[in-house]
Steps between C-alpha positions, in 0.01 A plus 500: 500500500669863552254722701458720218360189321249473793365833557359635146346792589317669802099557445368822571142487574249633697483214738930484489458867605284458833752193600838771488401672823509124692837396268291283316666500147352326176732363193445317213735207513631206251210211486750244579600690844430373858445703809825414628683619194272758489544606880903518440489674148313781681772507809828487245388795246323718790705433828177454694374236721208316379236352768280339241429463131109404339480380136188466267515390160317729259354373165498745177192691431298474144553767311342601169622695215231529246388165400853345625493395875796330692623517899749696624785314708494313796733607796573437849467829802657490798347719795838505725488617900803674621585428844362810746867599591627453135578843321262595197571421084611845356296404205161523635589850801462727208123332419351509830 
């Protein structure tokens, strides 16, 4: 897999926004990726050095419109810690 096959898309949320100030950096990544694919998709498109990378599986949501109801997709995040002497993601300077 390419690492723009990997890394999907990063997730801005609250939480994602406390972790910038200690380089902690959250993406949603392809289901069928591993840490250590992960962990070097992150180093190739960035140039950064990664310490260590979390995963958690998230299941879709229920969601109701009118009397129709169905779930919203299932993805994988990845919470990623740069390495303390590691430059910053450009990306995320601008949100902080």
């Amino acid at each position: 897999m390419l690492p723009q096959d990997i890394i999907v898309k990063p997730l801005l949320t609250e939480k994602g926004y406390d972790g910038i100030a200690d380089k902690k950096y959250t993406f949603i990544v392809a289901k069928s990726a591993n840490k250590t694919q992960i962990k070097d998709a992150v180093e190739k498109l960035f140039k950064v050095e990664v310490e260590s990378v979390n995963t958690v599986n998230c299941k879709g949501k229920l969601k109701r419109m009118g009397r129709y109801q169905g779930y919203t997709p299932d993805y994988k995040k990845a919470i990623v810690q740069l390495k303390a002497d590691s430059k910053t993601i450009e990306f995320f300077d601008s949100l902080s």
